[in-house]
VOPAGU-2260 file (C-alpha; in pm, 1 decimal, decimal comma):
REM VOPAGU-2260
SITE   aa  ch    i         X         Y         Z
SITE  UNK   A    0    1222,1    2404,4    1777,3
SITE  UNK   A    1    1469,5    2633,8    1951,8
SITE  UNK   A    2    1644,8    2868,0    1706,6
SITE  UNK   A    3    1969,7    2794,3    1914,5
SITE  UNK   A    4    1882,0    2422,7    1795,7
SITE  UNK   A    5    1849,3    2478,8    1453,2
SITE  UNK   A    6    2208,4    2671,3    1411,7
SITE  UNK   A    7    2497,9    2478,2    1438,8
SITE  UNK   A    8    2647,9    2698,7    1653,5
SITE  UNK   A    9    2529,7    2788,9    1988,6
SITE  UNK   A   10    2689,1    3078,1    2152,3
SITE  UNK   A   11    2620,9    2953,3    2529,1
SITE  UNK   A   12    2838,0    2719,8    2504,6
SITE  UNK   A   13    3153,8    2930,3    2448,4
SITE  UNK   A   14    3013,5    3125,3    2792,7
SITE  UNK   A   15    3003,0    2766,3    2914,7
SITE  UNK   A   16    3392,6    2695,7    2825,6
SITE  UNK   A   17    3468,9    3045,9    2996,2
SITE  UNK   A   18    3297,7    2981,6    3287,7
SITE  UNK   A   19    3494,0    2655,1    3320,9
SITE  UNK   A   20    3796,7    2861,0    3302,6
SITE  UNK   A   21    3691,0    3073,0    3524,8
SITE  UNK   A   22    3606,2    2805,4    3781,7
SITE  UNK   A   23    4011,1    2632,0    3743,8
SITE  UNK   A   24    4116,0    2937,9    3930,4
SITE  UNK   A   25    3997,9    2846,0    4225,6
SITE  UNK   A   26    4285,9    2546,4    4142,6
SITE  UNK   A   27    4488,4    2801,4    4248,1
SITE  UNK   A   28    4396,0    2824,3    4605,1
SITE  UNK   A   29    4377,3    2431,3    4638,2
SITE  UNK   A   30    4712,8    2405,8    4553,9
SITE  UNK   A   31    4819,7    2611,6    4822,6
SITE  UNK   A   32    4905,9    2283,6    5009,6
SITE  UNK   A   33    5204,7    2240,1    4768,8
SITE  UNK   A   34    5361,0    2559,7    4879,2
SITE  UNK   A   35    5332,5    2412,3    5222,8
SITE  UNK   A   36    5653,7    2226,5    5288,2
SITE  UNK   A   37    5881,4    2508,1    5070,8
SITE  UNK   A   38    5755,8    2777,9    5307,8
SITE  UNK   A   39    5759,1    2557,6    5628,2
SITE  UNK   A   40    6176,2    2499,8    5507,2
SITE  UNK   A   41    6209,3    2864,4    5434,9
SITE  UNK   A   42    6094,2    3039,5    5708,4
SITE  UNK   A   43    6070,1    2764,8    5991,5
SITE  UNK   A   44    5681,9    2790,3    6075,2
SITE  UNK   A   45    5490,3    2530,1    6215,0
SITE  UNK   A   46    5225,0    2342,6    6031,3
SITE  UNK   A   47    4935,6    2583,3    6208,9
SITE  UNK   A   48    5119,1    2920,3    6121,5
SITE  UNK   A   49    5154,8    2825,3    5777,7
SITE  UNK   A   50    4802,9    2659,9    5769,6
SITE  UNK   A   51    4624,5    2976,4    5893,5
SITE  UNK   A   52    4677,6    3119,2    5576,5
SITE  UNK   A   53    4364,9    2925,4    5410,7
SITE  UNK   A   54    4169,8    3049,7    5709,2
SITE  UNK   A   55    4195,7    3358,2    5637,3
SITE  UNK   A   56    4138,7    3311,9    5251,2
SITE  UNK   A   57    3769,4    3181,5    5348,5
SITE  UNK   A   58    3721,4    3449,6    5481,3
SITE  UNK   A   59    3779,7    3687,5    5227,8
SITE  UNK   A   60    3720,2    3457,8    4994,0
SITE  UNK   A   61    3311,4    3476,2    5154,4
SITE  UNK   A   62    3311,7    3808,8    5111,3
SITE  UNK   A   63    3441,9    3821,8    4742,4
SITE  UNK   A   64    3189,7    3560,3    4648,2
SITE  UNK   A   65    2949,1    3857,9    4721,4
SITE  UNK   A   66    3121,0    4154,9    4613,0
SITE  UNK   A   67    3143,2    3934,6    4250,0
SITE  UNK   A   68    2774,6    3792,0    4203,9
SITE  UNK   A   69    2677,2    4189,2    4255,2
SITE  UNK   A   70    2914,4    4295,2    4042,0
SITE  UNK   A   71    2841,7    3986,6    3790,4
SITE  UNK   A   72    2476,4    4161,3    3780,7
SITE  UNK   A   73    2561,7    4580,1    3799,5
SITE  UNK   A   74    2869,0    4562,8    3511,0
SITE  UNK   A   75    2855,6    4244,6    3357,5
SITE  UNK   A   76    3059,9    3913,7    3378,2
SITE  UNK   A   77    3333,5    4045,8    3143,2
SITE  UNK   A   78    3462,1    4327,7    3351,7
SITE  UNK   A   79    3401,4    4185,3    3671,9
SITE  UNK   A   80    3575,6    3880,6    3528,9
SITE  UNK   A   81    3907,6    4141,5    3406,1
SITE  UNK   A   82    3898,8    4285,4    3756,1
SITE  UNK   A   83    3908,1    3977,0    3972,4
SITE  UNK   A   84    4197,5    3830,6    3740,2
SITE  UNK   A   85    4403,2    4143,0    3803,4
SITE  UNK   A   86    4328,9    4091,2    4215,4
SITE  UNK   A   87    4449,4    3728,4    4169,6
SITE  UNK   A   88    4763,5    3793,4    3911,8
SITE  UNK   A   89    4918,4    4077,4    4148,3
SITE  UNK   A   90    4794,6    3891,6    4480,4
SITE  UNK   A   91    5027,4    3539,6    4356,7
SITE  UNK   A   92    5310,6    3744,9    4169,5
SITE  UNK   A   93    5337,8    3934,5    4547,0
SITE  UNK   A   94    5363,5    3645,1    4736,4
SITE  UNK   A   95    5686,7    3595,4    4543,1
SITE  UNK   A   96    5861,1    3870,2    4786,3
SITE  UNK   A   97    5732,2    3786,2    5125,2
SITE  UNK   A   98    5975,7    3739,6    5393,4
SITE  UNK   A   99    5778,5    3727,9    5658,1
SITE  UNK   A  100    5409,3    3569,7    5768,5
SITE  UNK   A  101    5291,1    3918,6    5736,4
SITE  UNK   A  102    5350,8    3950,8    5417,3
SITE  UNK   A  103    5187,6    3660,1    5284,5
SITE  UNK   A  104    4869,8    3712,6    5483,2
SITE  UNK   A  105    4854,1    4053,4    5270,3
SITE  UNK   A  106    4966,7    3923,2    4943,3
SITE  UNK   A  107    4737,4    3639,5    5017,3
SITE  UNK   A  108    4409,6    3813,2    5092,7
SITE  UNK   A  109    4495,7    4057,0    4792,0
SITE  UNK   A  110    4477,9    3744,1    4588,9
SITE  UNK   A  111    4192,6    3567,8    4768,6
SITE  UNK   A  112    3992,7    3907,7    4726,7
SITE  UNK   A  113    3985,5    3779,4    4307,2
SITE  UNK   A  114    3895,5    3449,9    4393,3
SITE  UNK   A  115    3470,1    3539,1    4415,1
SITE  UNK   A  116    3497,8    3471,4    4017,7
SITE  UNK   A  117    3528,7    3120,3    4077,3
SITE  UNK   A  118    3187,1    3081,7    4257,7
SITE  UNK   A  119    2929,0    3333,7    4230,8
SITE  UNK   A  120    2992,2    3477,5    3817,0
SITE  UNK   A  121    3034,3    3151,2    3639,1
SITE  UNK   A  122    2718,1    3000,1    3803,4
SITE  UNK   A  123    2499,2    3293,4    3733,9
SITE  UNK   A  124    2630,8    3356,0    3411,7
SITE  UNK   A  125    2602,7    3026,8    3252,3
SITE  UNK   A  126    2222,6    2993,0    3382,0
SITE  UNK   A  127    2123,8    3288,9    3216,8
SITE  UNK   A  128    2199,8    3084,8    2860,5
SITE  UNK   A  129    2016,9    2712,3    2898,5
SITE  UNK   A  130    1649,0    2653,9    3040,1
SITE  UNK   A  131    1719,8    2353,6    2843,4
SITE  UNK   A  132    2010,2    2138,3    2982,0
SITE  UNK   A  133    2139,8    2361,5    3238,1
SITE  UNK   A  134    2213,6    2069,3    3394,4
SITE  UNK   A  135    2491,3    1992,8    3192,3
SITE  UNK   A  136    2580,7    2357,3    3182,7
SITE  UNK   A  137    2643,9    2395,5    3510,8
SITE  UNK   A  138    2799,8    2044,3    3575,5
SITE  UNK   A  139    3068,7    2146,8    3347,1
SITE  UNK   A  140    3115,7    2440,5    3483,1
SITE  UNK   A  141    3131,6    2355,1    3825,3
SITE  UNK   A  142    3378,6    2090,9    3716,1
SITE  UNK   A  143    3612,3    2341,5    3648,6
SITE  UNK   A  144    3724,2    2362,8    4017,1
SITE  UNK   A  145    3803,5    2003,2    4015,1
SITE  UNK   A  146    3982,9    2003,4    3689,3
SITE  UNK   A  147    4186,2    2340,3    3806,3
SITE  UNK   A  148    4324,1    2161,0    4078,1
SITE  UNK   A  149    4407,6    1828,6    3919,9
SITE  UNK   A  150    4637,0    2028,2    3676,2
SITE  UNK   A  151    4753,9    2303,8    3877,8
SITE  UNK   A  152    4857,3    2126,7    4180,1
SITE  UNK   A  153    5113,8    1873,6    4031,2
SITE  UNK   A  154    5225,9    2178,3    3765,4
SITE  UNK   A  155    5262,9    2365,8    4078,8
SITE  UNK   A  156    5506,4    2138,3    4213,1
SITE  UNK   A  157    5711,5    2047,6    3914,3
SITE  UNK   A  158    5785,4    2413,3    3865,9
SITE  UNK   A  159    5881,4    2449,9    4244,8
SITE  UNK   A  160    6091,5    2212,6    4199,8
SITE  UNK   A  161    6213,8    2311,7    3869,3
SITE  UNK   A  162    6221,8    2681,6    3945,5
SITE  UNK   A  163    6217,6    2730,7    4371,9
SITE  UNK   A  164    5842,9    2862,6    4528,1
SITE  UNK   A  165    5917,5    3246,6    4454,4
SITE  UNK   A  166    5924,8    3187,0    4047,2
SITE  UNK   A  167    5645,6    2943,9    4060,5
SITE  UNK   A  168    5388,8    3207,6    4211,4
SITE  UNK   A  169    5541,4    3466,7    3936,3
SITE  UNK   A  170    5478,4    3265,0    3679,6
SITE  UNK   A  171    5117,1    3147,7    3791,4
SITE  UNK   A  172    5034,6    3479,0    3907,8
SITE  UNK   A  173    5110,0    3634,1    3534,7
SITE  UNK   A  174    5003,2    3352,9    3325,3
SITE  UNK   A  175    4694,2    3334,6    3508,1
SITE  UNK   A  176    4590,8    3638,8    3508,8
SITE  UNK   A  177    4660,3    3657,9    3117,7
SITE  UNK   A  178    4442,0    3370,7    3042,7
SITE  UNK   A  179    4112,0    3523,1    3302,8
SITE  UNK   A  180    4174,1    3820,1    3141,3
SITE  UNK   A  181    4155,5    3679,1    2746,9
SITE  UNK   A  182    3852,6    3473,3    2879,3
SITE  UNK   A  183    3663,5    3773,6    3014,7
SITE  UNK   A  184    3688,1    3914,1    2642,5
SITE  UNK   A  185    3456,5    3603,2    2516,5
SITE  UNK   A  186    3208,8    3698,3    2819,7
SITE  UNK   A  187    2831,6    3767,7    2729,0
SITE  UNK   A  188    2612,3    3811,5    2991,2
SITE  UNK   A  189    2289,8    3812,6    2785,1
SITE  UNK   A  190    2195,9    3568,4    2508,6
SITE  UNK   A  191    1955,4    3844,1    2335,8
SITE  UNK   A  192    2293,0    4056,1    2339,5
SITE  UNK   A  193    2450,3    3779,8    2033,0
SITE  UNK   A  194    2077,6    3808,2    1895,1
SITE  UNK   A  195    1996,9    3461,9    2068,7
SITE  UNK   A  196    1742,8    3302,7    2318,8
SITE  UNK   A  197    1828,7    3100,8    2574,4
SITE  UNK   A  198    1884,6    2707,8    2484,6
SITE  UNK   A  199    1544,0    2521,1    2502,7
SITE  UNK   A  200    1365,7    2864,0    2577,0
SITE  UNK   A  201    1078,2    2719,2    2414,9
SITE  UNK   A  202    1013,4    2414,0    2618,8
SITE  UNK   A  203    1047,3    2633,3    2921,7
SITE  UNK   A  204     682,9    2556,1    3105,2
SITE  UNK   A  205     746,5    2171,2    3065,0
SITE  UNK   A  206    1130,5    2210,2    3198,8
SITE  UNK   A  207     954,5    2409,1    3468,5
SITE  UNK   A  208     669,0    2152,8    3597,4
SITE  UNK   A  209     970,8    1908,1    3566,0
SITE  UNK   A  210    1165,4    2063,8    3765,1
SITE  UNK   A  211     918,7    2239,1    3997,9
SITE  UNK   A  212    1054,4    2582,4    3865,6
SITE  UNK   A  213     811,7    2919,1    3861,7
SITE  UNK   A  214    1090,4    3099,7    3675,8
SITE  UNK   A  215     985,7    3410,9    3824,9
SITE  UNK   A  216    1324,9    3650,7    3820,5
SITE  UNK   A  217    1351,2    3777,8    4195,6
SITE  UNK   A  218    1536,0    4088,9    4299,0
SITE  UNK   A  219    1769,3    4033,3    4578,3
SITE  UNK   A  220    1543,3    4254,1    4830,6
SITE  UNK   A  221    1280,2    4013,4    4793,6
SITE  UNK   A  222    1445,4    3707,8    4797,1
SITE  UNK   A  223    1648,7    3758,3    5097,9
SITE  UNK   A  224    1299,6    3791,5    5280,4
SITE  UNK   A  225    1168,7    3460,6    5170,9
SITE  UNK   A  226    1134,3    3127,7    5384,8
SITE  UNK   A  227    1340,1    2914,4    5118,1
SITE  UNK   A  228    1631,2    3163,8    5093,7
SITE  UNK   A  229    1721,9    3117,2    5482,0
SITE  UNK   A  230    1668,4    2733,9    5447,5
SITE  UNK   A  231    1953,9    2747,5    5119,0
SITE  UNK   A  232    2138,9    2898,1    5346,7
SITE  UNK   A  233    2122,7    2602,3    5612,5
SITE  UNK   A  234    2150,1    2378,8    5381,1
SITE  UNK   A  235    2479,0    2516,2    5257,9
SITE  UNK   A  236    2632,6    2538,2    5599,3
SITE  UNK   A  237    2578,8    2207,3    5689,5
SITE  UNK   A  238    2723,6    2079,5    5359,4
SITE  UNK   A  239    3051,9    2289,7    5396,4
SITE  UNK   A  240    3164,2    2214,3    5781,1
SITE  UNK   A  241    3187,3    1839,0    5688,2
SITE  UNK   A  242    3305,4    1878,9    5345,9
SITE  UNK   A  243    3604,9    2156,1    5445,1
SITE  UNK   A  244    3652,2    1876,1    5766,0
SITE  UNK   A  245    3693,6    1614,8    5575,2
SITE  UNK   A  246    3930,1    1709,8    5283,4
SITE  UNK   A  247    4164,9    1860,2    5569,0
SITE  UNK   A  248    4148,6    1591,0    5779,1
SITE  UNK   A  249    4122,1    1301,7    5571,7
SITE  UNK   A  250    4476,8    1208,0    5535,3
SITE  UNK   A  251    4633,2    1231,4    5879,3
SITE  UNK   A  252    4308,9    1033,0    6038,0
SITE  UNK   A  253    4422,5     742,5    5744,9
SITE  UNK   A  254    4766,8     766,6    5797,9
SITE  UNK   A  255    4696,6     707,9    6201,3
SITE  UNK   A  256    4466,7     353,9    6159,9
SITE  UNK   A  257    4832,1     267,8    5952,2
SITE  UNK   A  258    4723,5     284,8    5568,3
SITE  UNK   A  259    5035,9     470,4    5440,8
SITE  UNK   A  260    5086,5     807,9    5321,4
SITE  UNK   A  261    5096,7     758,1    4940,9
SITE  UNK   A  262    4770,9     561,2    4989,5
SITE  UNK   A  263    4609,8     793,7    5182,7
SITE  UNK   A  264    4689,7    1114,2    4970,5
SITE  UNK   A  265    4565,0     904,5    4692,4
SITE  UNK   A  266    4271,4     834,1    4845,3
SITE  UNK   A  267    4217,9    1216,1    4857,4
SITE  UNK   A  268    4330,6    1281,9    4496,3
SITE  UNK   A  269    4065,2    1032,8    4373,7
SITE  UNK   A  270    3793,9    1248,0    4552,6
SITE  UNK   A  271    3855,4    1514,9    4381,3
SITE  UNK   A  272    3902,2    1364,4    4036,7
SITE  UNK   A  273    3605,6    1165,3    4085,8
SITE  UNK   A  274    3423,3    1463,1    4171,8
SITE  UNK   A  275    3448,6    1635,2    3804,5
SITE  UNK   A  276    3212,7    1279,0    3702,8
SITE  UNK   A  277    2970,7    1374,1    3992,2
SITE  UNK   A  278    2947,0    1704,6    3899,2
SITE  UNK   A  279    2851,3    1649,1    3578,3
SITE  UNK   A  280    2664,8    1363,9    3632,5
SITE  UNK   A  281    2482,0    1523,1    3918,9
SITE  UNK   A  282    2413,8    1801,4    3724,3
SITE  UNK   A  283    2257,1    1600,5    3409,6
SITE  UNK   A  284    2026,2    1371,2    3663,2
SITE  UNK   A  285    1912,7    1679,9    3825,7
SITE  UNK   A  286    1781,0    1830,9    3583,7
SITE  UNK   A  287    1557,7    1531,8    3495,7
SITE  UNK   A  288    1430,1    1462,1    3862,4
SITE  UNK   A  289    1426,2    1803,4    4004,5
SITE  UNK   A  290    1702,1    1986,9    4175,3
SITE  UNK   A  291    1596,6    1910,5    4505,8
SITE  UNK   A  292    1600,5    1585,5    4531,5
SITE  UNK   A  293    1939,9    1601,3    4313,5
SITE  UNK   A  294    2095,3    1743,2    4600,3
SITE  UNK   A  295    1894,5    1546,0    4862,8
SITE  UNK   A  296    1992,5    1216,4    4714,9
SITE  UNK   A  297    2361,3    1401,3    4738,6
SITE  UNK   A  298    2387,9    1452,5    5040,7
SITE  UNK   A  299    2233,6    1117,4    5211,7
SITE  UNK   A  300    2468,5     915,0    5053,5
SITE  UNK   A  301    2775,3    1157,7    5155,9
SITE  UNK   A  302    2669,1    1116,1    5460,8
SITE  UNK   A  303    2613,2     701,6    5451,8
SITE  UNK   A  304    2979,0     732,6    5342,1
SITE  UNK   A  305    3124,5     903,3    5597,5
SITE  UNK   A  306    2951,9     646,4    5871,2
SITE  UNK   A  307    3141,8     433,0    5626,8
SITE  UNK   A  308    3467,0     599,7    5667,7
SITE  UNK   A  309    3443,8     533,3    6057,6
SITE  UNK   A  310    3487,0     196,7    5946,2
SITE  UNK   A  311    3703,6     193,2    5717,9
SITE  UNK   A  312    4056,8     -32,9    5805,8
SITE  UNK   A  313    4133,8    -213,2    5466,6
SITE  UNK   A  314    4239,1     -35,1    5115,7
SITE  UNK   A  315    3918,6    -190,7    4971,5
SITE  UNK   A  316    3710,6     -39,4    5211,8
SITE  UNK   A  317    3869,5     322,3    5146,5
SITE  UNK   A  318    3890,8     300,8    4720,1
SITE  UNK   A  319    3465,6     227,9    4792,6
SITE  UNK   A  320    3444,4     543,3    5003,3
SITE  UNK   A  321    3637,7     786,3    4793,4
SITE  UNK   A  322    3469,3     666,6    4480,7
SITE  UNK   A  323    3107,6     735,3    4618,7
SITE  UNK   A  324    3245,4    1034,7    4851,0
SITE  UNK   A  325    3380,6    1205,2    4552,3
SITE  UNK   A  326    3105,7    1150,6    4323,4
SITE  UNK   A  327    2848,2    1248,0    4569,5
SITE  UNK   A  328    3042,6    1526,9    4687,7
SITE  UNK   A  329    3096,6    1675,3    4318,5
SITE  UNK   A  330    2729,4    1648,8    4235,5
SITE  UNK   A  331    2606,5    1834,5    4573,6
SITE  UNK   A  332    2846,2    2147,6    4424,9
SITE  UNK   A  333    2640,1    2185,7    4114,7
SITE  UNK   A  334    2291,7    2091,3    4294,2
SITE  UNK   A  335    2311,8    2403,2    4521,8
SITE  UNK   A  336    2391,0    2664,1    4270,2
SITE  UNK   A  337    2135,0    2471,0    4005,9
SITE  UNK   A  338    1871,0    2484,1    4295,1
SITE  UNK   A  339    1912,0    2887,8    4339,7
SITE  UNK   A  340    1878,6    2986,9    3994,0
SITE  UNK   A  341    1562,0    2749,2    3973,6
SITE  UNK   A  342    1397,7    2899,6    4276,1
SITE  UNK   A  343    1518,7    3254,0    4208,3
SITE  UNK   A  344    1563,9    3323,4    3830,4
SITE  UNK   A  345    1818,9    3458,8    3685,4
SITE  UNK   A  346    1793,6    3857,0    3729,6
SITE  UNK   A  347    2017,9    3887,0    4028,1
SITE  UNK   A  348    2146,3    3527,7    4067,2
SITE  UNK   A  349    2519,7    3599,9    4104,5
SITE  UNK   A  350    2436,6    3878,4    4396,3
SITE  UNK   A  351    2214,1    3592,3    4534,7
SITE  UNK   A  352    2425,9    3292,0    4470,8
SITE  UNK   A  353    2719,5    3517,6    4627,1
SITE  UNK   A  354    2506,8    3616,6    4918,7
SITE  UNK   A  355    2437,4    3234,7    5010,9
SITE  UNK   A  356    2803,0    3143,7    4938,2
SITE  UNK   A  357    2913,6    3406,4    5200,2
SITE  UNK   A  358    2651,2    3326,3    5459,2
SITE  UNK   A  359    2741,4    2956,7    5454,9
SITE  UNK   A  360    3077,8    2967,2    5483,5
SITE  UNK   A  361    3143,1    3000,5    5807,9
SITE  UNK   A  362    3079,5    2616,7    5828,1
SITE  UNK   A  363    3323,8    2590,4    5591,6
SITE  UNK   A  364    3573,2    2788,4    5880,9
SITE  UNK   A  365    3424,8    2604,5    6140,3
SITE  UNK   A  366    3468,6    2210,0    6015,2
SITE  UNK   A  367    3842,5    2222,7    5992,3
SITE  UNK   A  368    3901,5    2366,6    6344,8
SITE  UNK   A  369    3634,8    2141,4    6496,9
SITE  UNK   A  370    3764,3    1838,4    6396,8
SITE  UNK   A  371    4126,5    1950,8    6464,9
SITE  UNK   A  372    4026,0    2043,6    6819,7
SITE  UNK   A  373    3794,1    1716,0    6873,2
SITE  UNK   A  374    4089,5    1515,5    6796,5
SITE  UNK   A  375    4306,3    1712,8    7020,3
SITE  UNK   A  376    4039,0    1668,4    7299,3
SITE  UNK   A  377    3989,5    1290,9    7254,6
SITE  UNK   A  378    4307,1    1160,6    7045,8
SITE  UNK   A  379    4028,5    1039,6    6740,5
SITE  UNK   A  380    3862,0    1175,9    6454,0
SITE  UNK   A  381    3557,9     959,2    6519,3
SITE  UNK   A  382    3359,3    1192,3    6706,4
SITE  UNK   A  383    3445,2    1482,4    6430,5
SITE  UNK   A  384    3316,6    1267,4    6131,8
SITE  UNK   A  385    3048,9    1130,7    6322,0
SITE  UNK   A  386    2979,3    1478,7    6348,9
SITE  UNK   A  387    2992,5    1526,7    5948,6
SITE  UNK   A  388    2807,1    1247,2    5862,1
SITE  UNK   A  389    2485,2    1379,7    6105,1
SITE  UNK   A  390    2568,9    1741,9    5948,2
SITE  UNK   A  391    2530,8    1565,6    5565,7
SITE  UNK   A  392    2197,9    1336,1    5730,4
SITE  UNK   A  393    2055,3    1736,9    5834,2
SITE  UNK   A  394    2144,2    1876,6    5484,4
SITE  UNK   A  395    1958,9    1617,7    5345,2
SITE  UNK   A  396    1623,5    1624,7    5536,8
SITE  UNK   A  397    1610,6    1996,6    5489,8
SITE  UNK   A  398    1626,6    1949,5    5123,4
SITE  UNK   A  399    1325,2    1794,1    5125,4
SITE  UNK   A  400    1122,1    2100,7    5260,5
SITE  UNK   A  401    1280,6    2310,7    4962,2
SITE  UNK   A  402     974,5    2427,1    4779,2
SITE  UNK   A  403     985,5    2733,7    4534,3
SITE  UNK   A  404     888,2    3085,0    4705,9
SITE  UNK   A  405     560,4    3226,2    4627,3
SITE  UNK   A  406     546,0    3562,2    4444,7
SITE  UNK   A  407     334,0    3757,7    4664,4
SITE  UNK   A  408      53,1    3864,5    4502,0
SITE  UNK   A  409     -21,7    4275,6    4596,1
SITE  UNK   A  410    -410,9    4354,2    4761,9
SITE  UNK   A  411    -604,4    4547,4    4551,9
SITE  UNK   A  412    -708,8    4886,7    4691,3
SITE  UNK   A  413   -1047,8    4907,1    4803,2
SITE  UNK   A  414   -1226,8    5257,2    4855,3
C-alpha cells in the first residue's frame, strides 16, 4: 500500500487546496464585466472601448501562462506563486487611479501579467503529487476558476455599490494579493521534499496501461518536437474560439430571439456554476477511461449542444443546454491539462502546459471578434455558433488520434 495511504495525513492535498486558490484568481479577471457599466458612466466609453480591455488581457495573459509554467519549473511554485500575486495586487490597486483608457490598459496588463498562476502552476504542480487520483486532483483544482468567479463577481458588485469602483479594486487588489501570497507559503513543489511519494505511486504501471500513460518525464526541447505536442495544440485552439465566442456572446444572441435579460444572464451564470460539477466530474471519469477519450467525449457533446442552442426558443430548451454546456465545458478544462501531464510527465509540465496555453489562445482572441463581426455582417449569430459547434465536432475527432509520443530510442555506434 502507498505510504501516503497508510498516514492519515496526506500532504498533496494541502498543495491541492492551494492550487484551488490559486486558480479563484483568475475570478478576478471574469469579473471584469461588473466594472463594465461603472466605467462606461464614468468616463463615457462605448461598450467596444471598454470591452477591448479583456482583449488585451488574453494577450498578456498567453504570454504569462508561459513565463509562469517556466518559472513554476526553474524556482519553484512558491516564489513564482509570491511574484505573480504581487503583479496582480499592484496591477488592481492601480486601476483605482485611472482617469483615462490609457491608464487602465497599463494598470490592466500589469495585473494580467500575474494572472499565468491561474493556469500553467496549479496544473503542473498538483500533478507532480497523485499518479493515483489525479483525476480528482486536478478537477478540484481546475474548479477553482469557476468557484473564483461565482464569489468574486457578485462580492465585486456589492462592494461597488457599497463602496464606488475605485475602493472595490483597492480592496481586491490588497486582499488578494495577501491571501496568494499566504498560499504560496504552503507551496511544495516536490512530494520527496515533505519526505513523501506521490499518492498511489505504487500502482503506477496499472494507472499507466489504464490510462495509456508511458510516464516518461520529457524536457521541453523534446517535446515541442513531437507529433502529439502540435496536435494539443490544435486541439486547444479549436476548444477556445467557441468557448471565448460563446460566453461573450451568449446573452445578447438570447436576449434578441426575446427570452429576457435576467433569464438570459442566468442562463450564463448556470454555465459556469455547473461547470465546477463537470470539472470534477470530468476529471474523476477520466482518469478511469483514459484522458483522451475524457476530453473527446467533452467536446462532442459541447458541440451537439451548441447545434442545440441554434434551436433553442423556449426556457426549457435553454435550462437543457446550459446544464450539459456547462458540464461539458468544465470537464474539457481539466481533460486538456490532465492529458499533457499524462503524455509528457511531470519534469517540465508547467513550461509545457504554459507553452500550449499560449499557443492556443489566439482562438480564444479570435472567437469573440468573429462572432461579433459575423453578426454584424449578417444580423445573426447562427452562422458564428454554427461555426463553434463544427470547431467543438474538429476538437473532438482530433482527440481521437492523441496517442502518447515515443521516446526515441538513440542508434548504437557501430565501428
Amino acid at each position: 500500500m502507498d505510504p501516503a495511504e497508510k498516514t492519515t495525513f496526506f500532504y498533496g492535498w494541502v498543495i491541492v487546496a492551494t492550487c484551488f486558490i490559486a486558480a479563484t484568481s483568475y475570478g478576478l479577471f471574469y469579473s471584469f464585466g461588473v466594472f463594465f457599466k461603472s466605467l462606461q458612466a464614468e468616463f463615457g466609453w462605448g461598450r467596444a472601448l471598454t470591452g477591448s480591455v479583456h482583449s488585451i488581457h488574453l494577450v498578456i495573459y498567453a504570454l504569462s501562462t508561459y513565463y509562469f509554467g517556466r518559472l513554476t519549473d526553474s524556482i519553484g511554485p512558491r516564489r513564482a506563486l509570491s511574484l505573480g500575486a504581487l503583479f496582480i495586487g499592484i496591477g488592481l490597486s492601480l486601476c483605482s487611479l485611472i482617469t483615462s483608457i490609457w491608464h487602465l490598459y497599463f494598470f490592466y496588463i500589469i495585473a494580467s501579467l500575474g494572472s499565468g498562476v491561474t493556469v500553467s502552476l496549479p496544473n503542473a504542480t498538483v500533478q507532480k503529487w497523485f499518479v493515483k487520483k489525479r483525476g480528482l486532483a486536478l478537477g478540484l483544482v481546475t474548479a477553482g476558476v469557476g468557484a473564483g468567479t461565482l464569489l468574486l463577481a457578485p462580492l465585486a458588485q456589492y462592494l461597488i455599490t457599497a463602496w464606488g469602483w475605485r475602493y472595490t479594486y483597492i480592496l481586491i487588489g490588497i486582499c488578494y494579493w495577501a491571501l496568494l501570497t499566504l498560499t504560496a507559503v504552503a507551496m511544495v513543489d516536490q512530494p520527496e521534499k515533505k519526505g513523501m511519494k506521490p499518492y498511489g505511486w505504487q500502482e503506477k504501471d496499472r494507472v499507466g496501461k489504464k490510462n495509456d500513460i508511458g510516464f516518461h518525464d520529457w524536457p521541453v526541447k523534446e517535446a515541442i518536437k513531437t507529433k502529439i505536442f502540435l496536435l494539443i495544440i490544435l486541439i486547444y485552439f479549436f476548444t477556445n474560439l467557441p468557448i471565448h465566442m460563446v460566453m461573450i456572446h451568449i446573452v445578447p444572441y438570447l436576449t434578441d430571439l426575446g427570452i429576457s435579460g435576467a433569464l438570459a444572464a442566468g442562463a450564463l451564470g448556470l454555465i459556469g456554476g455547473i461547470s465546477i460539477s463537470g470539472r470534477i466530474g470530468m476529471g474523476v471519469l477520466s482518469e478511469k477511461i483514459g484522458w483522451k477519450w475524457g476530453l473527446f467525449l467533452c467536446c462532442f457533446i459541447c458541440s451537439i449542444m451548441l447545434f442545440w442552442l441554434i434551436s433553442v426558443r423556449t426556457s426549457w430548451m435553454l435550462l437543457i443546454f446550459a446544464l450539459i454546456y456547462g458540464f461539458f465545458y468544465g470537464g474539457k478544462i481539466t481533460t486538456i491539462p490532465g492529458l499533457i501531464g499524462a503524455f509528457f510527465g511531470t519534469r517540465a509540465l508547467g513550461e509545457i502546459i504554459g507553452i500550449i496555453h499560449a499557443a492556443s489562445l489566439t482562438g480564444g482572441i479570435i472567437g469573440p471578434v468573429l462572432g461579433g463581426y459575423i453578426f454584424d455582417w449578417s444580423g445573426s449569430y447562427r452562422f458564428a455558433f454554427l461555426i463553434a459547434a463544427l470547431a467543438f465536432l474538429i476538437s473532438a475527432i482530433l482527440a481521437l488520434f492523441a496517442y502518447p509520443p515515443q521516446v526515441r530510442k538513440k542508434r548504437p555506434f557501430i565501428t
